[in-house]
C-alpha positions in Angstrom: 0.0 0.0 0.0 1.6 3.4 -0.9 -0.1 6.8 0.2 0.9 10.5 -0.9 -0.5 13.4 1.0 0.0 16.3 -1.1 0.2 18.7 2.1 -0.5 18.5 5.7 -4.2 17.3 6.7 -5.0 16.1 3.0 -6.4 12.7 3.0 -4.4 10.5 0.8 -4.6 11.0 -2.9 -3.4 7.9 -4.1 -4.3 4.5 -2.5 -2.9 1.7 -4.4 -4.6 -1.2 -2.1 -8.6 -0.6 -2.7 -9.0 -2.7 0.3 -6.8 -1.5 2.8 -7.6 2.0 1.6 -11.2 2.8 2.6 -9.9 2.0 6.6 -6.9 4.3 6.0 -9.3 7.3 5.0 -11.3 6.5 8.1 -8.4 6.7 10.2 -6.9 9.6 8.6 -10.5 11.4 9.4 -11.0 10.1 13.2 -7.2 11.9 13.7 -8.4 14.9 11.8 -11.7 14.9 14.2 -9.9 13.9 16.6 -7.7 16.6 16.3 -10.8 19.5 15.8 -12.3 18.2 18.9 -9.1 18.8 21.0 -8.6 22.2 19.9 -12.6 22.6 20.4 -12.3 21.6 24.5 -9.1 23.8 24.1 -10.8 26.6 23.2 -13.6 26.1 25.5 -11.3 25.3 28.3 -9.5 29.2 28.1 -12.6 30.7 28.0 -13.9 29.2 31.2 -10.4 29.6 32.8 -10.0 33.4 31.1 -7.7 34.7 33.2 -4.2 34.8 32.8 -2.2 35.8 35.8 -4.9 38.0 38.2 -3.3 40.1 40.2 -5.5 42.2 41.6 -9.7 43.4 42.2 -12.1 45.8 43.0 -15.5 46.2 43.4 -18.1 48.9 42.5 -20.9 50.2 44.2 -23.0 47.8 41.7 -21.4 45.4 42.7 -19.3 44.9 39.6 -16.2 42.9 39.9 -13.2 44.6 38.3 -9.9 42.3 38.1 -6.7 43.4 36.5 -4.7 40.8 34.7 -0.9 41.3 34.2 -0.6 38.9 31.1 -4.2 39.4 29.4 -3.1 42.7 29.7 -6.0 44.3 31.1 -9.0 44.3 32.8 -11.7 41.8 33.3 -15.5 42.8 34.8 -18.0 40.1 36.0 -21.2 41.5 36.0 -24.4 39.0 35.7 -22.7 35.9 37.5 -20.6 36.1 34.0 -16.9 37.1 33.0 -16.1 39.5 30.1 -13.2 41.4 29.1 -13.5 45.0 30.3 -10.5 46.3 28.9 -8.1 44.3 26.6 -4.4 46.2 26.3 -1.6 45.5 24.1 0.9 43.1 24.4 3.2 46.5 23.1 5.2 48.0 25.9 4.7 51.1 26.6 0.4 51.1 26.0 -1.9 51.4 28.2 -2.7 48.9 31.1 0.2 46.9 28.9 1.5 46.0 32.6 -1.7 46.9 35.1 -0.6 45.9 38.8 -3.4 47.4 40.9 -7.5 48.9 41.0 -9.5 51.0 43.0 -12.3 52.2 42.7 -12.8 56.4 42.9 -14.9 58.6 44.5 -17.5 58.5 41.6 -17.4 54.8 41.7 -14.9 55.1 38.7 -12.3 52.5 38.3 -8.6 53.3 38.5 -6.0 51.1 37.2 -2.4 51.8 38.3 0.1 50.5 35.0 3.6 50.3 35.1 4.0 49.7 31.7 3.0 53.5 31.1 4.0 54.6 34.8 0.6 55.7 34.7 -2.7 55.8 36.8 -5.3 55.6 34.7 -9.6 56.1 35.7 -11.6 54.7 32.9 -14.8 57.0 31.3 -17.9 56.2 30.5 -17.1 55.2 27.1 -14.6 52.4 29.6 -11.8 54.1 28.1 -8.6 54.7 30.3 -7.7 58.1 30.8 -4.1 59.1 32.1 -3.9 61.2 35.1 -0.3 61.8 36.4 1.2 62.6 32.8 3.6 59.3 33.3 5.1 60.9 36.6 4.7 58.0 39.0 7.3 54.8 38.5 5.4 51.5 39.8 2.4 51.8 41.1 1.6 48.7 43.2 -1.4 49.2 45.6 -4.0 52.4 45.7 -6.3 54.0 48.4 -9.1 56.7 47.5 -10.5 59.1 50.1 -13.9 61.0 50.3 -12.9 64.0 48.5 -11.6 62.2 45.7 -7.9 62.2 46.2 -6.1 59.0 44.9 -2.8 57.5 47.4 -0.6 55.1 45.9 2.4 53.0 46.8 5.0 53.6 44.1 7.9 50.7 45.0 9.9 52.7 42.3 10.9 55.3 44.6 9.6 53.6 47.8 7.4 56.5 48.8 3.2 56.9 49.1 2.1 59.5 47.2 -1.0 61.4 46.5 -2.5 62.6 43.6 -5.8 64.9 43.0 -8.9 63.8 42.1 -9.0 65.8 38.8 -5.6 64.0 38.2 -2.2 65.9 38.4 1.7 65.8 39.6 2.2 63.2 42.1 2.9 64.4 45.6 5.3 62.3 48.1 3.5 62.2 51.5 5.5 59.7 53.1 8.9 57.2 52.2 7.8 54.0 52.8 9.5 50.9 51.4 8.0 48.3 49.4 4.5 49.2 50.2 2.4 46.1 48.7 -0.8 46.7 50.5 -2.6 49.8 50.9 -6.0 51.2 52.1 -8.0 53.7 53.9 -9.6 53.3 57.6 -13.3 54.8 58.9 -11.3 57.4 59.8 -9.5 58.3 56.7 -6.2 57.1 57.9 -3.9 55.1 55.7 -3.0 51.7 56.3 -0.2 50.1 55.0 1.3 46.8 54.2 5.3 46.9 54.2 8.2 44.7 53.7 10.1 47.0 55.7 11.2 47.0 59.0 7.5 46.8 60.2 4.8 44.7 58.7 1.9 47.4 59.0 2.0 51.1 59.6 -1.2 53.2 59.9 -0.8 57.1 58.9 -2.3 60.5 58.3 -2.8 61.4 54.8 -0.5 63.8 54.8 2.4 61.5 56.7 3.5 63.2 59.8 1.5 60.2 62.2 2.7 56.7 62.1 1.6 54.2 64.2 2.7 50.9 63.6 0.0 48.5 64.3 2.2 44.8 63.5 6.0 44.8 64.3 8.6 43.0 62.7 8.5 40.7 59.3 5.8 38.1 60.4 4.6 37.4 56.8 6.5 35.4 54.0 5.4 38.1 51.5 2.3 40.1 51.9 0.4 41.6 49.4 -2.8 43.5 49.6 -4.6 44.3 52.4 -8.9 45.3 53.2 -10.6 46.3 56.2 -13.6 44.1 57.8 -16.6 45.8 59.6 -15.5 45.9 63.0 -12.0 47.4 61.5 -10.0 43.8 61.3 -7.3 43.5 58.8 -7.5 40.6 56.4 -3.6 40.6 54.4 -2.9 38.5 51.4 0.7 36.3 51.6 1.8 34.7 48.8 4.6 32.5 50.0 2.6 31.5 53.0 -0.3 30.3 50.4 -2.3 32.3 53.5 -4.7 35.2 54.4 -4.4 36.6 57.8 -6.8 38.7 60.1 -5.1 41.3 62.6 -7.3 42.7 65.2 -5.7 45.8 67.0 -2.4 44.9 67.5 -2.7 41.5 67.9 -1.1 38.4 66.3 -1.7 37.7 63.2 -4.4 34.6 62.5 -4.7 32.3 59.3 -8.6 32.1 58.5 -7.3 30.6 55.5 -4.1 28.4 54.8 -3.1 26.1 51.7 -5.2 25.0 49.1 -6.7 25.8 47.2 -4.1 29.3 47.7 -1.4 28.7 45.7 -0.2 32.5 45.5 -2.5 35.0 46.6 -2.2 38.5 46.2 -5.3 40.5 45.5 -7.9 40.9 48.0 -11.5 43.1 47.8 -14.7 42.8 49.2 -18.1 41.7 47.7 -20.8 42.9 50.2 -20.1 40.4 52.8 -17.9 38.1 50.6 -14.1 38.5 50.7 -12.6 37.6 47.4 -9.1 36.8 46.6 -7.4 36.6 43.8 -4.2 34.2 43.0 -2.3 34.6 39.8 -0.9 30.6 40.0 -4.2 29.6 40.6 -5.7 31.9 37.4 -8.6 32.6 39.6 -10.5 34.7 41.9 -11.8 33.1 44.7 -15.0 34.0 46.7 -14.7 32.9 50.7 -18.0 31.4 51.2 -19.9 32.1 54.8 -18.8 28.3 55.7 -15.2 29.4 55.6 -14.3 27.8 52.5 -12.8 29.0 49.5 -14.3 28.6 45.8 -13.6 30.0 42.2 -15.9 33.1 41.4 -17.3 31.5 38.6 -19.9 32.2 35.2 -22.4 30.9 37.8 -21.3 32.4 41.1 
């Protein structure tokens, strides 16, 4: 038997053996199906997973989930137990939300989107267009804080300082050096609390950095990441390494409410009403924490 395929996925032109050759076609088509069908469940399987490497999320008053995705790059919004792409970047350096890092949510119940890429902040318009507002004047920003009147704090690791920037948009301001600030966010009180790899773990501060308190001495976490605030004004901090999220009351030791899997690397954190949600790059995910304590993928029917 002697079969010539005159390029690749053509069924054999030439079958010499009649009899051997009708089960050769057959074959040849169950490997091209076979074939289709694996890219099919391919195809199907990315857009269920979606999410590329997560890093971080933020919820609007709607209750909109916002998530930024370093490799998409950009932004994805689940709204109607589903997932969409809010924003899709370019994979071209230098564009916006090309490297997105961090969200928050304004004021107006605008989103923000801190970018590296651009060493740009960025609050989207109604059109869900990203508008620059520093002019490319802030260096990595990794974690942002709004306060009532508007005004936008951010932890650029760049130049290891907080700064602040107007509502309206403008030069950033330094309020405070603070280094490696990975976690950031704003008290009842409109104090900053932040989440260090410094010599302390967490510092609370004014706005305009002349207080600091510092509410968790020493390096107790493996490497923390983002932090929220619970309603009675507990501290809940993503650590990667530790594959753990901790609660801090006052002062106190911190305390795992959640440990090992399904946390692989967990980084974001935000709030869903009642819900915390966390989001872990190696896990492609975000995860909801259920009122039973356990942790589950935010998914197209969540």
């Amino acid at each position: 038997m002697i079969v010539s395929l005159d390029g690749v996925g053509t069924v054999g032109a030439k079958i010499v053996d009649a009899r051997c050759g009708t089960r050769l076609v057959h074959r040849q088509w169950v490997a091209i199906l076979g074939v289709m069908l694996c890219s099919c469940l391919a195809v199907c399987s990315a857009e269920e997973s979606g999410m590329k490497y997560p890093l971080a999320a933020a919820v609007g008053g709607d209750g909109i989930v916002y998530v930024a995705d370093r490799d998409l790059p950009g932004v994805w919004k689940y709204a109607d137990n589903k997932w969409s792409v809010y924003f899709q970047g370019s994979k071209k350096f230098r564009t916006p939300l090309n490297a997105v890092r961090c969200l928050a949510i304004d004021h107006e119940g605008k989103l923000l989107a801190g970018d590296s890429s651009t060493r740009e902040i960025y609050r989207f318009d109604e059109a869900g267009q990203p508008q620059p507002l520093t002019k490319g004047n802030i260096g990595i920003p990794m974690a942002m804080a709004v306060a009532k009147d508007g005004t936008i704090y951010a932890s650029d690791i760049e130049i290891q300082r907080i700064v602040k920037i107007p509502a309206a948009g403008g030069e950033p301001v330094e309020v405070t050096e603070l280094a490696a600030t990975r976690g950031l966010t704003m008290d009842t009180e409109g104090r900053l609390i932040a989440v260090c790899h410094g010599k302390n773990a967490i510092i609370r501060l004014s706005v305009d950095g002349k207080e600091k308190e510092v509410l968790l001495e020493g390096r107790p976490f493996q490497f923390s990441h983002h932090v929220v605030i619970g309603t009675a004004g507990e501290l809940y901090v993503a650590d990667g390494y530790a594959k753990t999220i901790w609660k801090i009351e006052g002062k106190a030791a911190p305390v795992a409410v959640h440990a090992g899997e399904p946390l692989k690397n967990p980084v974001g954190l935000a709030w869903r009403g009642a819900e915390l949600l966390v989001v872990d790059p190696h896990v492609k995910a975000v995860l909801r924490r259920t009122g039973e304590g356990m942790l589950e993928v935010l998914s197209d029917s969540k």
